[in-house]
N, CA and C of each residue as an Amber inpcrd file, in Angstrom:
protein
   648
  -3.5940000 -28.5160000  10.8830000  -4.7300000 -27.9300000  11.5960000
  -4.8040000 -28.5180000  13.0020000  -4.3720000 -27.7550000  13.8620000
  -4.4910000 -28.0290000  15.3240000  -5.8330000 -28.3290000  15.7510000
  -6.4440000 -27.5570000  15.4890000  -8.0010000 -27.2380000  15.9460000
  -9.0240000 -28.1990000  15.3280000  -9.8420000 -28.4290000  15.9430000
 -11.0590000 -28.9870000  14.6770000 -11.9390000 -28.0880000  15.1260000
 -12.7800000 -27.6820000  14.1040000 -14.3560000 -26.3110000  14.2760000
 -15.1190000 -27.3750000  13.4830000 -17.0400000 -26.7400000  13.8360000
 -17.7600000 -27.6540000  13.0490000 -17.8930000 -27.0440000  11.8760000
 -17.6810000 -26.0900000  12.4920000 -18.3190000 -24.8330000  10.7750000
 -17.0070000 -24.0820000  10.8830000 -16.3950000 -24.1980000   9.2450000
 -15.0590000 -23.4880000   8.8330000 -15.6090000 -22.7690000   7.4970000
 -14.9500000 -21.3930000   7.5060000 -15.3060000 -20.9900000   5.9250000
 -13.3900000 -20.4830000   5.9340000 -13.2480000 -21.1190000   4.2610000
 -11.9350000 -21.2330000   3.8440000 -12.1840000 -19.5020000   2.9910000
 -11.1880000 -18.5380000   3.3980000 -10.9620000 -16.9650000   2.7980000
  -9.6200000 -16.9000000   2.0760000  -9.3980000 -16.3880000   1.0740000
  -8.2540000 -15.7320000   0.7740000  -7.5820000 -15.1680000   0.9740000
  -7.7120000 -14.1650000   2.4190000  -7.2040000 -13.3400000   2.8650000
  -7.1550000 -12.8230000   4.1680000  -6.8730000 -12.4190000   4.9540000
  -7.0650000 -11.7660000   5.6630000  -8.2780000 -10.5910000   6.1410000
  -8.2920000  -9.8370000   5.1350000  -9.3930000  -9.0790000   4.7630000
 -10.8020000  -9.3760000   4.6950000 -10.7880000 -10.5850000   4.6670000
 -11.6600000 -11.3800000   4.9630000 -11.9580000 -11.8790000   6.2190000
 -10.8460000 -12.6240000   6.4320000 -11.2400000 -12.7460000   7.9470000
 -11.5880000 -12.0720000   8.9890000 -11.7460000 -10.3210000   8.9720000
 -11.7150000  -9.5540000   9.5750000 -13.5050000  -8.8240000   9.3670000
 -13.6160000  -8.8450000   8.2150000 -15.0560000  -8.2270000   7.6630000
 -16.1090000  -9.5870000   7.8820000 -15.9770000 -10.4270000   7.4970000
 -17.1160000 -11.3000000   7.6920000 -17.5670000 -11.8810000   8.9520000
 -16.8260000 -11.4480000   9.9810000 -17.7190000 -11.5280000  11.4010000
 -18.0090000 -10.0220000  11.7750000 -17.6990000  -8.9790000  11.1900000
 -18.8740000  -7.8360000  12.0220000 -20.2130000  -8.2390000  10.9940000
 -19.7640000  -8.3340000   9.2350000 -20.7420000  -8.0990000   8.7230000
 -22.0570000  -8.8820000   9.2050000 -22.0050000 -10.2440000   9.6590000
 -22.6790000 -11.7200000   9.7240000 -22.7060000 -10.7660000  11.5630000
 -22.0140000 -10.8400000  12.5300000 -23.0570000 -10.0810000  14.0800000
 -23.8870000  -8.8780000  13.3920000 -23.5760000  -7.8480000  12.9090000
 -24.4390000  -6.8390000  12.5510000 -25.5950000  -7.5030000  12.0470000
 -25.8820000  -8.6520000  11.7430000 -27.2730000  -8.9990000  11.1660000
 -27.5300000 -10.0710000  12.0090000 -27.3590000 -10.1690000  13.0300000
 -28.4730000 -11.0200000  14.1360000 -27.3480000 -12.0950000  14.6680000
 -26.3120000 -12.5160000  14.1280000 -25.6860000 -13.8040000  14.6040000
 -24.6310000 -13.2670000  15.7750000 -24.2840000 -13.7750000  16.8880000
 -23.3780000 -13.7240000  18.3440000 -22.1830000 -14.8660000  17.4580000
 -20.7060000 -13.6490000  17.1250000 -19.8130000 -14.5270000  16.9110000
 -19.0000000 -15.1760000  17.7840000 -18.7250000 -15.0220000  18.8280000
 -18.6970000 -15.6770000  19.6470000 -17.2450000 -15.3950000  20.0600000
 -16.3670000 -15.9720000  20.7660000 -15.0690000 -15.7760000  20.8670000
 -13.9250000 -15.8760000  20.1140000 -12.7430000 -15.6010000  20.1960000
 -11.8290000 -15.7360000  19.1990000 -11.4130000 -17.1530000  19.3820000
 -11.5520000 -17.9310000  20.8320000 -11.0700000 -19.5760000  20.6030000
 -12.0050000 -20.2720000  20.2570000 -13.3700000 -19.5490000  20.4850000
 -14.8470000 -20.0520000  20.3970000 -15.8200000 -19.6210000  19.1440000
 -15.4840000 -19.3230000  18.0260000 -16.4710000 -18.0170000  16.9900000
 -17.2290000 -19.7220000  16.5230000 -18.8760000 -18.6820000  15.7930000
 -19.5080000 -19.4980000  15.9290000 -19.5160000 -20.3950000  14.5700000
 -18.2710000 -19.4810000  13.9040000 -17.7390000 -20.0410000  12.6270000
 -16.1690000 -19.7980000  12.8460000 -15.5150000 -20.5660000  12.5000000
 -13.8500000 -20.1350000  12.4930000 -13.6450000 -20.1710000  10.4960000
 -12.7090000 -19.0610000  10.4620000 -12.1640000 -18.4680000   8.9120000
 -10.9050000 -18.5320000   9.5080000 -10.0630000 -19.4390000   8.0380000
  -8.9630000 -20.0140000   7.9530000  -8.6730000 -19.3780000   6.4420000
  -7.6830000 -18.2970000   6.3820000  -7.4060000 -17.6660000   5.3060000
  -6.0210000 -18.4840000   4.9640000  -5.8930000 -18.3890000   3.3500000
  -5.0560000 -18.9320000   3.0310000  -4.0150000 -18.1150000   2.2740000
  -4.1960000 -17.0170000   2.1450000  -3.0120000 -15.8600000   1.8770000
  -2.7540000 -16.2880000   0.6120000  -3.8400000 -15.6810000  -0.2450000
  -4.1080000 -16.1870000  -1.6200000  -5.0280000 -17.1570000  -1.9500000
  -5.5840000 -17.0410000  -3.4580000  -6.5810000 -17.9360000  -4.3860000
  -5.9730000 -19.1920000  -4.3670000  -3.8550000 -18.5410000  -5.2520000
  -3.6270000 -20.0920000  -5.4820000  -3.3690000 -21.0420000  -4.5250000
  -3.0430000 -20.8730000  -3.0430000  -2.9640000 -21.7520000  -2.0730000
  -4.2590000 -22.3300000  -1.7060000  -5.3830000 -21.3570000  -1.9830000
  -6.5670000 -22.5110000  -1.4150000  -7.1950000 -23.2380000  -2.7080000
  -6.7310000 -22.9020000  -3.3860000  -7.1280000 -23.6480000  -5.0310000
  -6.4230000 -24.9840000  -5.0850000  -6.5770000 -25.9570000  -4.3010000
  -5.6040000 -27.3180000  -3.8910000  -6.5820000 -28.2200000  -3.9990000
  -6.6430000 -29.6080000  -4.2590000  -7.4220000 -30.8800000  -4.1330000
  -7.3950000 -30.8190000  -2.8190000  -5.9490000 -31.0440000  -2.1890000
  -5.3540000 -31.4480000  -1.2740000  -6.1020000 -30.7950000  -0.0850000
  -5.9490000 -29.6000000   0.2250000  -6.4290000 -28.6920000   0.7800000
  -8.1630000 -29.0100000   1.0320000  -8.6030000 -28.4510000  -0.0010000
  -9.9970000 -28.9560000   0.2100000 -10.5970000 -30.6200000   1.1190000
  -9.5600000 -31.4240000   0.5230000  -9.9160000 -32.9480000   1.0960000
  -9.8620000 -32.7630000   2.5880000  -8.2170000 -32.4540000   2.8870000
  -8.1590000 -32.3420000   4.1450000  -9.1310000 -31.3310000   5.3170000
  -9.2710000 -30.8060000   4.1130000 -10.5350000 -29.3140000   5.1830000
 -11.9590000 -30.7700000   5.6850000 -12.3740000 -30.9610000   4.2950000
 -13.4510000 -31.8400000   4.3920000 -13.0960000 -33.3340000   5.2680000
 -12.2890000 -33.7100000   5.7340000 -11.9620000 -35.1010000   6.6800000
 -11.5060000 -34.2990000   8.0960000 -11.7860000 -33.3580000   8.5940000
 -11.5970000 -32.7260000   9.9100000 -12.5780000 -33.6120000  10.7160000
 -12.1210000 -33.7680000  12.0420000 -12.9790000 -33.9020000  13.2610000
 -13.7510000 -33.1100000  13.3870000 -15.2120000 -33.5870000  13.2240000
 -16.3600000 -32.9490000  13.7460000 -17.0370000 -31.9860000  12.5200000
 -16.1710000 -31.7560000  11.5830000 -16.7170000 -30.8310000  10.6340000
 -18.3270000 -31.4030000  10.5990000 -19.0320000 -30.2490000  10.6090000
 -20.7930000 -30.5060000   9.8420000 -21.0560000 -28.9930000   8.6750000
 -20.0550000 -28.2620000   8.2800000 -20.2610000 -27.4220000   7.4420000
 -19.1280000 -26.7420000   6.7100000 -18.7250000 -26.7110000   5.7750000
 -17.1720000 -25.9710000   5.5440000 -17.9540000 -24.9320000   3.7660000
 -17.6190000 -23.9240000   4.3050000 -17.6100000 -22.4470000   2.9850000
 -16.3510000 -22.5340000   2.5420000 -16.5840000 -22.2870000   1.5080000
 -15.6560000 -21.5220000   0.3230000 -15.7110000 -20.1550000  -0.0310000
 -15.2300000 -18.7090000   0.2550000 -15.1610000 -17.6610000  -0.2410000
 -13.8310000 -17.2330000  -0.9060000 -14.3010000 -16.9320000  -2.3910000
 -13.5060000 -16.7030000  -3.2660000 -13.4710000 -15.2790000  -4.0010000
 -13.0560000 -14.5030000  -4.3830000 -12.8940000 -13.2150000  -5.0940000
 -13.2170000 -13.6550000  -6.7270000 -14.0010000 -13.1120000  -7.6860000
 -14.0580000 -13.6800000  -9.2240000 -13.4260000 -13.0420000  -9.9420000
 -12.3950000 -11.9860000  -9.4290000 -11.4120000 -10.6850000  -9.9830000
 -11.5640000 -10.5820000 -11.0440000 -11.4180000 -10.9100000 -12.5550000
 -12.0910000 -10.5440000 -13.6520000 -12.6470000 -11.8470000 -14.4380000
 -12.4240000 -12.7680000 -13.7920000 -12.9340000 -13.4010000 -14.9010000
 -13.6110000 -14.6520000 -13.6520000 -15.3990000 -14.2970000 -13.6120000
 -16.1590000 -15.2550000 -12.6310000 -16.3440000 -16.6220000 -12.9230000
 -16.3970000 -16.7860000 -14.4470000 -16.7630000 -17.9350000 -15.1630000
 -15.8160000 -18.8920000 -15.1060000 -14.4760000 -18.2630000 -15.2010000
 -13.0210000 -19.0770000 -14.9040000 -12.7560000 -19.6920000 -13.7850000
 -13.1760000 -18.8220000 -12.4840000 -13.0640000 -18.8520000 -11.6370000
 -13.9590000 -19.6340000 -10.6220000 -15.2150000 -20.1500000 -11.2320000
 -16.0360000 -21.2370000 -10.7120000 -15.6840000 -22.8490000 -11.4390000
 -14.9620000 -22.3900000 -12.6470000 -14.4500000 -23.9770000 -12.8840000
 -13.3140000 -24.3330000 -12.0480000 -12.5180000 -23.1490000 -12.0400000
 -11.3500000 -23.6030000 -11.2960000 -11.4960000 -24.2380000  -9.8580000
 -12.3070000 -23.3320000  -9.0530000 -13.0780000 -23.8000000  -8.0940000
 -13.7880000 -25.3110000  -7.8220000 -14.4550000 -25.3950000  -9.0420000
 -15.3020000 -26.9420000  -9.1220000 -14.3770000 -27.8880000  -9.1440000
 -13.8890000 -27.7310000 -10.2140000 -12.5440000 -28.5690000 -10.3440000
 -11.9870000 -29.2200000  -9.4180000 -10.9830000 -28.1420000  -8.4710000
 -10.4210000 -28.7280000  -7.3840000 -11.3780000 -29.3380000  -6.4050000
 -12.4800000 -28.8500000  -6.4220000 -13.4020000 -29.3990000  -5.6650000
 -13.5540000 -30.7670000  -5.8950000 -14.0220000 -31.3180000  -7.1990000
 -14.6640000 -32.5400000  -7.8470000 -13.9900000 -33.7810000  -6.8370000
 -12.6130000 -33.9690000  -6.6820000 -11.5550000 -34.7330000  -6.3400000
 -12.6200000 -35.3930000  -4.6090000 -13.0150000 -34.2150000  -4.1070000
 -13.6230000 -34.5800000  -2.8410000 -15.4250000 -35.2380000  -3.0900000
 -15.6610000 -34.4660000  -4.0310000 -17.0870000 -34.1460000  -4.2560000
 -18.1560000 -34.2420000  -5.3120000 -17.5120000 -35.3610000  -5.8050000
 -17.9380000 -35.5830000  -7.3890000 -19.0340000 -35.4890000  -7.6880000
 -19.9760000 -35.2190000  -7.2160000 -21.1750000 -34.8090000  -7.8930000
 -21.6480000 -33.5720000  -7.9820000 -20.7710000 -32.5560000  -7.6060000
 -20.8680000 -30.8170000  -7.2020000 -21.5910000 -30.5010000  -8.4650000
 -22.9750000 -29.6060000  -8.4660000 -23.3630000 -29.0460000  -9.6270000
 -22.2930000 -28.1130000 -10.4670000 -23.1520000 -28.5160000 -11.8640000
 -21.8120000 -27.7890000 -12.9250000 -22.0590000 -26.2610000 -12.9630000
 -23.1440000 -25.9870000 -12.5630000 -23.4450000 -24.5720000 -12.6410000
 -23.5880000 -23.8520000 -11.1750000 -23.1500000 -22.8240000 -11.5750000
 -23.0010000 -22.0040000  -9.4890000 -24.3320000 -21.5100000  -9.3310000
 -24.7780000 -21.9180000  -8.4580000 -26.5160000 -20.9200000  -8.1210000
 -25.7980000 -19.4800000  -7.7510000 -26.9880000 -18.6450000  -8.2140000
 -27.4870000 -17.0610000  -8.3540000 -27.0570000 -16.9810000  -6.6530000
 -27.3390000 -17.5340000  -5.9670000 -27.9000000 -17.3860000  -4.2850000
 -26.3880000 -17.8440000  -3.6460000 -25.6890000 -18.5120000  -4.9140000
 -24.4870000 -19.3930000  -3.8210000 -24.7460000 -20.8030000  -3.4730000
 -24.0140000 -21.5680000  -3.9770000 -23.8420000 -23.4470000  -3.8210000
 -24.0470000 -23.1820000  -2.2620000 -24.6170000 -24.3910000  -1.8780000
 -25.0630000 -25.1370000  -0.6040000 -25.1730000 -26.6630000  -1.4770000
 -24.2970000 -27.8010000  -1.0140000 -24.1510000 -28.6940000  -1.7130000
 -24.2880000 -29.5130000  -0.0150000 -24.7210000 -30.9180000  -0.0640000
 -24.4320000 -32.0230000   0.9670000 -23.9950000 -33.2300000   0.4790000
 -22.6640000 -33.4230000   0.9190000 -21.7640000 -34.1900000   0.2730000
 -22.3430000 -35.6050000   0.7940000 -21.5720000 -36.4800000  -0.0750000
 -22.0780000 -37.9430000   0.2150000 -21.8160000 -38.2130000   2.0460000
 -20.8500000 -37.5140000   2.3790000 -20.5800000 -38.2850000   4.0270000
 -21.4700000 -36.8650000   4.8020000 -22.0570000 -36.1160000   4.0990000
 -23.1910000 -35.3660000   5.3300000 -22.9270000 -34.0020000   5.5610000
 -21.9330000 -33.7180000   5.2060000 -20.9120000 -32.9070000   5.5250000
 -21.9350000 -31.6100000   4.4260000 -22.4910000 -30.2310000   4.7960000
 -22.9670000 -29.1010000   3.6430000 -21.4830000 -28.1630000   3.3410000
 -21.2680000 -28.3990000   2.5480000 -20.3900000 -27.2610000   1.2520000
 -20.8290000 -26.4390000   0.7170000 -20.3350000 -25.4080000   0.5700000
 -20.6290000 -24.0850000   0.4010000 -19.7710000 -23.2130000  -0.2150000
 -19.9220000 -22.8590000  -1.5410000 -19.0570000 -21.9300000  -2.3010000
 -19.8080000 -20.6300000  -2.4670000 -19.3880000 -19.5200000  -2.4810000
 -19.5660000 -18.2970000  -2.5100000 -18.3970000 -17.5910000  -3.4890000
 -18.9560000 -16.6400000  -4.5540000 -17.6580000 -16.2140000  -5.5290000
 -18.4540000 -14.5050000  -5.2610000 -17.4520000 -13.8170000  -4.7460000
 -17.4510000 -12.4430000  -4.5670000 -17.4370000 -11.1930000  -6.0080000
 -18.3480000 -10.5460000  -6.3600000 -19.3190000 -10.5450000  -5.2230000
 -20.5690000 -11.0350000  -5.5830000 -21.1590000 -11.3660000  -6.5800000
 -22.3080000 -11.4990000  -6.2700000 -22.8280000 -13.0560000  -6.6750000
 -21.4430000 -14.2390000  -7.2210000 -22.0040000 -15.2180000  -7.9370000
 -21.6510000 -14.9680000  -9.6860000 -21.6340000 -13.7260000  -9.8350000
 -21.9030000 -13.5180000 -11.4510000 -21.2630000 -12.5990000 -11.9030000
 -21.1990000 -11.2440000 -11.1380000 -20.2620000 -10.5350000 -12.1200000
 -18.4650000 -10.4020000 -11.2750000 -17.6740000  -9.1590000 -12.2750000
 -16.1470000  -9.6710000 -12.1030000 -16.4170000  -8.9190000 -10.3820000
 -15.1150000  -8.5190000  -9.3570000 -15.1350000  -8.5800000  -8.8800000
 -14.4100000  -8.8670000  -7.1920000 -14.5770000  -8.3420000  -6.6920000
 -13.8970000  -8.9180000  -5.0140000 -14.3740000  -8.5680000  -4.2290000
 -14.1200000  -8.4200000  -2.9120000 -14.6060000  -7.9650000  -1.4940000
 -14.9830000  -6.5910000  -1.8000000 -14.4110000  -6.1740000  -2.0480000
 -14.2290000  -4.0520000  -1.7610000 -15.2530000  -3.9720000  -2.9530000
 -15.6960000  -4.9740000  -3.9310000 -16.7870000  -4.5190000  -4.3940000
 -17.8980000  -4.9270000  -4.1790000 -18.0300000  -5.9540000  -3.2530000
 -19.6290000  -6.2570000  -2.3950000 -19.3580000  -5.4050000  -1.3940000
 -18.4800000  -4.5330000  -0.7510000 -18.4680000  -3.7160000   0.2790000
 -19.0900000  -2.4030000  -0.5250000 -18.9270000  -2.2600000  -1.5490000
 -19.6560000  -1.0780000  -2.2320000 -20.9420000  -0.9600000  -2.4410000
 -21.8570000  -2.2210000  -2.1370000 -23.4790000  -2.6810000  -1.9840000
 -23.8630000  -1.8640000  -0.8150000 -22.8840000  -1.8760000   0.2010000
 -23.2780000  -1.2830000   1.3530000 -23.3020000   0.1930000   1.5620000
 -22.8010000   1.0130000   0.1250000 -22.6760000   2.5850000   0.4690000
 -24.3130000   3.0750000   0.9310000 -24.2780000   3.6390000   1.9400000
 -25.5880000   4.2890000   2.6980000 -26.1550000   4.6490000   1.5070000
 -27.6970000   4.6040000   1.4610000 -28.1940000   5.4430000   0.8850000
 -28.1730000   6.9730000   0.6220000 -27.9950000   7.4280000   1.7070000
 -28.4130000   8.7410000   1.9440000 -27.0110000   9.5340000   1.8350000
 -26.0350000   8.2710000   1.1520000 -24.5240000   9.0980000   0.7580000
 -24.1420000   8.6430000  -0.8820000 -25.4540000   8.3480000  -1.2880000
 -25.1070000   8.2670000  -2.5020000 -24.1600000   9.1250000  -3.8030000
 -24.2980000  10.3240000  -3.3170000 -24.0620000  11.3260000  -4.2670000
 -22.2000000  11.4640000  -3.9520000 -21.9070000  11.9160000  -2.4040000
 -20.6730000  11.3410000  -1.9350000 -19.4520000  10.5950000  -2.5200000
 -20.8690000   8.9900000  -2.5820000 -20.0190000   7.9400000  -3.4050000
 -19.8130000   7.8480000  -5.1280000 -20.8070000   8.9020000  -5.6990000
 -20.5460000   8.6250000  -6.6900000 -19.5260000  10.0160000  -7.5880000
 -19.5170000  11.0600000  -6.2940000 -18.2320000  11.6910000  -6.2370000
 -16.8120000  11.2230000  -5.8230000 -16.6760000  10.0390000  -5.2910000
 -15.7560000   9.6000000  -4.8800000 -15.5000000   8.6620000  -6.1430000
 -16.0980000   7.8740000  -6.7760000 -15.9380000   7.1910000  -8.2520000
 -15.1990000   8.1620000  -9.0050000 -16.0240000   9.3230000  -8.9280000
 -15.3570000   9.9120000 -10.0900000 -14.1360000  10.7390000  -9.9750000
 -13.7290000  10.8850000  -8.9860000 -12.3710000  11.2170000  -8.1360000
 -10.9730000  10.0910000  -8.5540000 -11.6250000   8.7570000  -8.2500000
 -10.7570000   7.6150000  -8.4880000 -10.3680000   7.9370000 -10.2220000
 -11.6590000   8.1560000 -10.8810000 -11.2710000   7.4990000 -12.0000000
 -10.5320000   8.7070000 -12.9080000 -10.6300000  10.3530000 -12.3550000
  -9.5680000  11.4960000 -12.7570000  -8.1700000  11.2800000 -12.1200000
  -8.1920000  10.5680000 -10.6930000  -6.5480000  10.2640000 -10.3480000
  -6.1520000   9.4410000 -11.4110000  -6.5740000   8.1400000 -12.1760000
  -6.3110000   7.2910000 -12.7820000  -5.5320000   8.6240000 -14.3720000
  -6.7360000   9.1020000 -14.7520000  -6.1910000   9.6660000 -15.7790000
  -5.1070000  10.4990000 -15.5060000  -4.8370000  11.3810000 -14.5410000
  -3.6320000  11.9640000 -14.1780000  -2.8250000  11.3470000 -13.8210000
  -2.6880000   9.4630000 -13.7730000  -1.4060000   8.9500000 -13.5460000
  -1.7490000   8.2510000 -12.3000000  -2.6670000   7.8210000 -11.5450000
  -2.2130000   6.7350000 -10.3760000  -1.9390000   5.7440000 -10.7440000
  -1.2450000   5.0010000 -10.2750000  -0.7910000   3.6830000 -10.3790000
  -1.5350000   2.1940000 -10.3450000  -2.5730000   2.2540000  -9.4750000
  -3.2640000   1.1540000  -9.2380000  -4.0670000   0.7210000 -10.7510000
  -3.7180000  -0.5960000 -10.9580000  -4.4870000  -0.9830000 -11.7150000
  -5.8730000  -1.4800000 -12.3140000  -6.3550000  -1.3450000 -13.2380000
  -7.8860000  -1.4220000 -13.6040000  -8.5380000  -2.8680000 -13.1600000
  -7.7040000  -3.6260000 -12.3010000  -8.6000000  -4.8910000 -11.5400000
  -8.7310000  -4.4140000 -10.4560000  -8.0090000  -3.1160000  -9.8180000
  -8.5300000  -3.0340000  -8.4120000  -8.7730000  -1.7190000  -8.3090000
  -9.6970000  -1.2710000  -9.4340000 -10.4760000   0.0470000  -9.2870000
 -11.4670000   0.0810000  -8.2200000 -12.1820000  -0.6400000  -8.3670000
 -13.2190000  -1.1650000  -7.1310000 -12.5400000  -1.1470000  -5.4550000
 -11.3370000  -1.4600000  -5.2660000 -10.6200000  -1.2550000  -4.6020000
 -10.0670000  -0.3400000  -3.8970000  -9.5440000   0.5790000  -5.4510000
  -9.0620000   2.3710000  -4.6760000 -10.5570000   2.9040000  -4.8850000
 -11.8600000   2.7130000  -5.2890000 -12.6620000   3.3870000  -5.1230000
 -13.2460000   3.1780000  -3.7770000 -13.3190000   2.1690000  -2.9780000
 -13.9100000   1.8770000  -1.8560000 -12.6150000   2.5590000  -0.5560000
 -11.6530000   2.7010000  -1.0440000 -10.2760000   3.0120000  -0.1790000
 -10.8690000   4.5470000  -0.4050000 -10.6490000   5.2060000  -1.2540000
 -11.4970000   6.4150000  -1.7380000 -12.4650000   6.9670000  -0.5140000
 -13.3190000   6.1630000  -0.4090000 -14.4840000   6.7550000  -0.2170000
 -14.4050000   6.9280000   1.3100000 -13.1780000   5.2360000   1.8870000
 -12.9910000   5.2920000   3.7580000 -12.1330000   6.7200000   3.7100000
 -11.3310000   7.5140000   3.1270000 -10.6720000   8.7550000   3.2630000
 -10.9160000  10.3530000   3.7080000 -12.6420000   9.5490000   3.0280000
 -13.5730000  11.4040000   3.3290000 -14.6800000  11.0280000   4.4610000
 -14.0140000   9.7130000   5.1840000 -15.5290000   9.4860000   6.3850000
 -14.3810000  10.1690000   7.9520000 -15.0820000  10.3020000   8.6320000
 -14.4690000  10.6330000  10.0900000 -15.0740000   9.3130000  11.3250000
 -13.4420000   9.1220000  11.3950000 -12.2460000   9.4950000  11.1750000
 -11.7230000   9.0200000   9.8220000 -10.8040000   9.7090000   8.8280000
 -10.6310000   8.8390000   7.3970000  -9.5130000   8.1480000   7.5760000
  -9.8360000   7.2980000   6.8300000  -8.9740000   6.3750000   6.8200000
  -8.9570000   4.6390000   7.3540000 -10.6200000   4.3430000   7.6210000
 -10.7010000   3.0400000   8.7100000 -10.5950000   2.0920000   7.7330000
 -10.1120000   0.7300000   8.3660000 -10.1680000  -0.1960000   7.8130000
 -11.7280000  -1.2100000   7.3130000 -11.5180000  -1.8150000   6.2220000
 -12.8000000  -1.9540000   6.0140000 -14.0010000  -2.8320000   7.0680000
 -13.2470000  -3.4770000   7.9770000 -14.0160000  -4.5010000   8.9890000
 -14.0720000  -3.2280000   9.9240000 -13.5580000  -1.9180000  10.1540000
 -14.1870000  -0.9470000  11.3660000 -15.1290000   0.0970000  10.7140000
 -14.9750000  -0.2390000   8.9820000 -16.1260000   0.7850000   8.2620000
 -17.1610000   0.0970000   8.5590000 -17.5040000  -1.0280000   8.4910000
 -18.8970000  -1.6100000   9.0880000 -19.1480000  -1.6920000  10.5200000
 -18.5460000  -1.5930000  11.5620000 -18.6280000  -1.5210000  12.8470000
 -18.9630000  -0.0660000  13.0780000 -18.4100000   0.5180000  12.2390000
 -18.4510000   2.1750000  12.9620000 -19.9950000   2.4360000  11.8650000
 -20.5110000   1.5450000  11.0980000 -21.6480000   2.4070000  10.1610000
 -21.4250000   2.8950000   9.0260000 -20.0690000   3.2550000   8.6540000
 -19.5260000   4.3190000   7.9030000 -20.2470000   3.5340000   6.7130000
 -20.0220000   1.9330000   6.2930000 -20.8930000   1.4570000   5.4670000
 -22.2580000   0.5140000   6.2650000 -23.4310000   0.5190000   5.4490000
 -24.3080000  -0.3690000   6.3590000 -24.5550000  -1.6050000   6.2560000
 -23.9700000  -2.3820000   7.0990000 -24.4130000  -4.1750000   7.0850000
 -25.1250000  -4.5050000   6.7560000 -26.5210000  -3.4550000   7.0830000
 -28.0210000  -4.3170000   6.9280000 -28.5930000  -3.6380000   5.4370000
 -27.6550000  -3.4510000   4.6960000 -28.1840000  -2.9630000   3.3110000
 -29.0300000  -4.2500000   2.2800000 -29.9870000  -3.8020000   1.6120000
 -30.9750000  -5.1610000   1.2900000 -29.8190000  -5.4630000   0.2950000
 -28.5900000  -4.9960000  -0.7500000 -27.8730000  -5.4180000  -1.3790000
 -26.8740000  -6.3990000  -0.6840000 -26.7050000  -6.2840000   0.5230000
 -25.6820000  -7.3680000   0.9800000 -26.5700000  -8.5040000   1.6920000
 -27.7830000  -8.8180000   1.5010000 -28.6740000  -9.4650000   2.3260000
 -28.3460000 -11.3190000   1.7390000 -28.1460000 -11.4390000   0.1840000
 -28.1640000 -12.3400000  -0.5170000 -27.5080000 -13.3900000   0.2900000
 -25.7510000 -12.5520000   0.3290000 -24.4820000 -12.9300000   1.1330000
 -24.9780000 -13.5150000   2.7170000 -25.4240000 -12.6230000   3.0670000
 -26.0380000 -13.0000000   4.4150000 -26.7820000 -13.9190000   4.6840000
 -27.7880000 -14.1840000   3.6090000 -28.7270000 -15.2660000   3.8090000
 -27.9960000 -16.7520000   3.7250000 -27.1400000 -16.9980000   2.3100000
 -26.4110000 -17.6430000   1.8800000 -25.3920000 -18.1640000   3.6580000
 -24.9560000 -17.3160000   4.0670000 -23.9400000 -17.7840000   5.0330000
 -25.0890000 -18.0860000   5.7870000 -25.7940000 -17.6670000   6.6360000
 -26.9040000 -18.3670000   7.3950000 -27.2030000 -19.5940000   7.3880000
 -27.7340000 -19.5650000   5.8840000 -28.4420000 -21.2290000   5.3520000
 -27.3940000 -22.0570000   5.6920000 -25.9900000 -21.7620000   5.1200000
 -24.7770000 -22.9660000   4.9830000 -24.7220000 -23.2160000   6.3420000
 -24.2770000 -22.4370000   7.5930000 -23.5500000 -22.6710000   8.7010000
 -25.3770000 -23.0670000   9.4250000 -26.2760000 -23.0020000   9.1310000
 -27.3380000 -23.4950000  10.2520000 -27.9040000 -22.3850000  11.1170000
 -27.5200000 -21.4070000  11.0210000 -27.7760000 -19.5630000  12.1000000
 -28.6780000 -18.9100000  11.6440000 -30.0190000 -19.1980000  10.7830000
 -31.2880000 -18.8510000  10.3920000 -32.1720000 -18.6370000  11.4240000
């Protein structure tokens, strides 16, 4: 790590790194520059690479750190996926609660430092990005989206390929296909509106990142 930031949130992906600064400016926060954001996301191109002792320690002994997130996907199994989480965690953080809050861990470690785990999407059920991006279908396109569900799930029976962990996935891919222009990526479906940032279902997420990084 070349860089030191005060506030880092560790992503899985890319996809991440791309959606969680319109979603977080669309609700009041100035992200600031790309050498300057008022949070820097350090994706690790995968669960199992950021699923490390190692990793975590070194995130947590950075220069200057005063806040570091965790965003994780709970893909089918959430319960698994917060031990695994704790776990690697413990090594830095031994007193991390055994149970994940409803709202999302905000923990302050013995050297001062607030930690912050987040399990996509909501804390509790299975899950990933493209399905807290589905909190955000407009109201007023409800019917749309729940024609577009049921679109996904007759391709499935006639033979698509994608599998039943990333239904949530081709259903949200689905739904960017019939917006104009079709086809956007999911960090320009929230820039362009196509889904809405300020939906009271994605507010939890929002609050949660607020509290951790200090931007309340």
């Amino acid at each position: 790590m070349a860089d030191s930031y005060p506030r880092v949130l560790l992503v899985e992906g890319k996809q991440d790194r791309f959606v969680i600064p319109e979603l977080i400016e669309a609700n009041g926060v100035s992200w600031g520059t790309r050498k300057n954001p008022v949070v820097f996301i350090r994706d690790y191109d995968g669960y199992q690479k950021l699923v490390d002792p190692d990793v975590i320690s070194t995130e947590l002994q950075a220069s200057g750190l005063s806040a570091l997130g965790i965003m994780i996907d709970a893909d089918d199994n959430p319960t698994g996926r917060w031990q695994s989480i704790r776990s690697t965690s413990l090594k830095s953080i031994p007193d991390i609660p055994e149970v994940l809050p409803e709202d999302g861990l905000i923990h302050t470690t013995p050297t001062g430092i607030k930690f912050g785990i987040w399990i996509m999407p909501d804390n509790n059920m299975r899950g990933m990005l493209e399905t807290f991006l589905t909190y955000m279908i407009p109201t007023d396109r409800e019917a749309l989206w729940q024609f577009a569900q049921a679109a996904t799930n007759e391709a499935k029976d006639k033979g698509a390929l994608f599998t039943d962990s990333h239904l949530d996935k081709a259903n949200m891919y689905t739904w960017l296909a019939w917006q104009n222009p079709p086809g956007r990526q999911l960090h320009q479906a929230i820039m362009e509106r196509m889904l809405n940032p300020n939906h009271p279902n994605a507010q939890k997420f929002v609050t949660w990142f607020k509290t951790l990084y200090g931007l309340m």
